[in-house]
C-alpha positions as CSV (number, residue, x, y, z in Angstrom):
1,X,274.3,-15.1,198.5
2,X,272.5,-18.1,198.5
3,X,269.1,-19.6,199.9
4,X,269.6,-23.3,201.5
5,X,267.1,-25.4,202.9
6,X,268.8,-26.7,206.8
7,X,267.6,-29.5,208.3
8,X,268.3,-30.0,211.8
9,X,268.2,-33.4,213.9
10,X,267.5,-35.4,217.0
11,X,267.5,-32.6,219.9
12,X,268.9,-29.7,217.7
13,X,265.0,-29.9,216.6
14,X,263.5,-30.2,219.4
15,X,265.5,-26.9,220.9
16,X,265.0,-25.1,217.6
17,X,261.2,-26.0,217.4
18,X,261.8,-26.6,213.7
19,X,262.9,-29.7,211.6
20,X,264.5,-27.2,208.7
21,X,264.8,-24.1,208.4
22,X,265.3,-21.9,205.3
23,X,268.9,-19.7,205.5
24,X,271.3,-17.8,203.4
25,X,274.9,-17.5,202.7
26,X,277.9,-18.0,201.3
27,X,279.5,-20.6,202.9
28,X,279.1,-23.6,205.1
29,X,280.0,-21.3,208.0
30,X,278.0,-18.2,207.6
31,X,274.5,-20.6,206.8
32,X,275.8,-21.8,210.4
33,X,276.4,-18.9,212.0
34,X,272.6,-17.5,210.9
35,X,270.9,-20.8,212.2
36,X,273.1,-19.5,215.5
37,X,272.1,-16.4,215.3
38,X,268.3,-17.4,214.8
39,X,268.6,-20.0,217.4
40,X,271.2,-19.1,220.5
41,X,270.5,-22.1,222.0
42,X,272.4,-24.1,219.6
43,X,275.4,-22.0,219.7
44,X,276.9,-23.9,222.4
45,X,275.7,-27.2,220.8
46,X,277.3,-26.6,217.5
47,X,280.7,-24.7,217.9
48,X,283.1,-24.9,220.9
49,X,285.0,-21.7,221.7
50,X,288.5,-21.9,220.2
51,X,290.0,-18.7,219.7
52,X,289.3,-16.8,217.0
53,X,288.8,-19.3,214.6
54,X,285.0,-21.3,214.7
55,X,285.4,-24.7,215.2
56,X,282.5,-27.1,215.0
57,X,282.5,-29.3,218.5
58,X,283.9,-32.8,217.3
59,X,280.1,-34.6,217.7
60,X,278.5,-32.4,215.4
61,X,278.2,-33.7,211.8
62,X,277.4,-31.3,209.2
63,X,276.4,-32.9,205.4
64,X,276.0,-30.8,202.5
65,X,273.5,-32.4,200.2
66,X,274.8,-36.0,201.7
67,X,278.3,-35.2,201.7
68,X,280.0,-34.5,205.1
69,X,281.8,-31.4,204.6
70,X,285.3,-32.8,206.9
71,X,285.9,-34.3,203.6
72,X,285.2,-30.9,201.5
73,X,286.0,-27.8,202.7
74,X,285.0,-27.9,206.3
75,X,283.1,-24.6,207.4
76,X,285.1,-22.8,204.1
77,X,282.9,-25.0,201.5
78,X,280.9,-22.9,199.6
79,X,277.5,-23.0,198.5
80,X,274.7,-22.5,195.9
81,X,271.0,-22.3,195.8
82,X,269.0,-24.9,196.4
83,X,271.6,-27.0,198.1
84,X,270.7,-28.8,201.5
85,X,272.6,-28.6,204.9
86,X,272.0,-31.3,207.7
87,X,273.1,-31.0,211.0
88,X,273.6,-34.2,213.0
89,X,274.4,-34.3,216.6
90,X,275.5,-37.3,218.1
91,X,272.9,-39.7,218.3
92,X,272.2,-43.2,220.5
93,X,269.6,-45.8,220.8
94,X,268.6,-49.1,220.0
């Protein structure tokens, strides 16, 4: 199992109260399900109920040291130590 360093973003922060947060697992998907698990409030935020099968709500952005995993993957990419997770919801300004 693996140790990654996930930083969150924008108001996924600000809920969680932290702007990264150290996690384990095997995959994409289990790193996200322990940052879910640690944080409930950003259940809802980062997966849409779909069945059986996790799905990541279309908004959510999820980068694995810079690369977005839609073009690896998805939620099935596997990591190592030491790699980096960033979780971006949508964000607006000017």
């Amino acid at each position: 199992m693996a140790t990654v360093k996930v930083k969150l973003f924008a108001n996924l922060r600000e809920i969680a109260g932290e702007s990264s947060v150290m996690l384990s697992g095997d995959t994409v998907q289990e790193v996200l399900f322990s940052l879910t698990g640690q944080y409930p409030a950003l259940k809802e935020m980062v997966f849409e109920k779909a069945g059986d099968e996790p799905k990541l709500r279309g908004y959510i952005n999820v980068f694995l040291n810079g690369n977005n995993i839609k073009h690896m993957e998805s939620l099935a990419t596997g990591i190592k130590d030491g790699d980096e997770i960033g979780v971006f919801p949508p964000v607006s300004g000017g």
